[in-house]
KOLRO-865598 format. One line per field, with one value per residue (C-alpha): residue number from 1; x, y, z. Coordinates in pm, whole numbers, always signed. Layout:
REM residues N
seq c(NUM  ...)
px c(X  ...)
py c(Y  ...)
pz c(Z  ...)
This chain:
REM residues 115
seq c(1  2  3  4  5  6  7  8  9  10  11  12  13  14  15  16  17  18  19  20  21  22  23  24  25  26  27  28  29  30  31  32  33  34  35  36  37  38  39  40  41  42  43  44  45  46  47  48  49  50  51  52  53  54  55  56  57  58  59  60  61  62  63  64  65  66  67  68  69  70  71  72  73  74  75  76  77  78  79  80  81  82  83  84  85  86  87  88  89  90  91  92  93  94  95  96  97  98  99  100  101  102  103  104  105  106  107  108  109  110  111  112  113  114  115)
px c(+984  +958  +1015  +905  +1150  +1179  +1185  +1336  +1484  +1335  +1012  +937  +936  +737  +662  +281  +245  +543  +553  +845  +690  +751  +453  +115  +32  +346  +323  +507  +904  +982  +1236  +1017  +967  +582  +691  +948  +818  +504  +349  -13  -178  -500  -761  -908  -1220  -1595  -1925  -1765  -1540  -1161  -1025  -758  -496  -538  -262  -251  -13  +130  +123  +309  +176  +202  +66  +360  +401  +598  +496  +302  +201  -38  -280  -273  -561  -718  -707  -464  -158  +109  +338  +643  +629  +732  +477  +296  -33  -46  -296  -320  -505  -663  -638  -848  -1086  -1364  -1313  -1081  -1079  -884  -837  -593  -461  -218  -53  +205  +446  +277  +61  -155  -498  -683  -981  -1024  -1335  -1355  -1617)
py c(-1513  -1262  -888  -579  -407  -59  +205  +570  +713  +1008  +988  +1267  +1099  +1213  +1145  +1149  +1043  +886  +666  +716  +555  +779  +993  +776  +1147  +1106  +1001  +637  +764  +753  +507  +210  -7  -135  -413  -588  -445  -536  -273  -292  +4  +104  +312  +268  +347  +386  +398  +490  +788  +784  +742  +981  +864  +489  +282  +24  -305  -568  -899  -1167  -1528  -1692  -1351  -1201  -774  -661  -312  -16  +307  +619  +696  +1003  +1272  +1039  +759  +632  +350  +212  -79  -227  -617  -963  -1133  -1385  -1393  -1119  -922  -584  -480  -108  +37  +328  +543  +486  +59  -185  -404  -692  -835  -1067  -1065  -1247  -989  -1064  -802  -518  -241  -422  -223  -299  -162  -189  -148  -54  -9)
pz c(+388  +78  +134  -40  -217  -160  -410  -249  -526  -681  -468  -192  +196  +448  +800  +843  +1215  +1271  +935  +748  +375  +53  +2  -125  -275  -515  -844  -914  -1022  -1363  -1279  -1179  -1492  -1404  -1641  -1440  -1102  -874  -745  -511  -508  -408  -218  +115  +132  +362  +217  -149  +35  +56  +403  +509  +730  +734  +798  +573  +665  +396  +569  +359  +305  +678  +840  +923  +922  +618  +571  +649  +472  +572  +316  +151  +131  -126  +31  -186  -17  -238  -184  -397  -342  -480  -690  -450  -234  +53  +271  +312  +608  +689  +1016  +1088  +1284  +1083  +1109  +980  +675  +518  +196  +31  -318  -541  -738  -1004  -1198  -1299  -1149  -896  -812  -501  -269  +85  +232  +624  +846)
């Protein structure tokens, strides 16, 4: 099974409900070389507007529960990962939505659509 690696250093956390990710608001730290890292990042949206609060889960290949992140007030998640195939699903009041990329190194952008 691959795991996300984690990136805490130099990046503000807080607990939005109970989630204890870095802040999806933050900028990525200055530290992270997006050359050697893989990073999915992305915006959840509904009918073209950002969805606040969303949880957002990173399932790995075989479906299982990796990691989850709140969105921030954009709508924005953020997730440091392996390269490989995974799917990131959106959980939210508005609806839910999947989708499933294959990301390699680099700065990985998705969108999720819910409703």
């Amino acid at each position: 099974m691959t795991t996300p690696m984690t990136k805490e250093a130099d990046v503000t956390t807080t607990s939005v409900a109970g989630c204890g990710a870095p802040s999806q608001a933050a900028p990525i730290p200055a530290s992270v070389d997006i050359e050697k890292e893989t990073v999915i990042t992305g915006v959840v949206t509904i009918g073209g507007e950002p969805v606040v609060g969303a949880y957002v889960r990173l399932l790995d290949g075989s479906g299982e529960f990796t990691a989850e992140v709140v969105t921030s007030p954009a709508g924005v998640f953020r997730f440091f990962a392996a390269p490989g195939t995974w799917t990131l699903r959106a959980l939210s009041r508005e609806g839910n939505g999947d989708t499933q990329v294959t990301v390699d190194r680099g700065l990985n952008e998705v969108g999720i659509t819910v409703g």
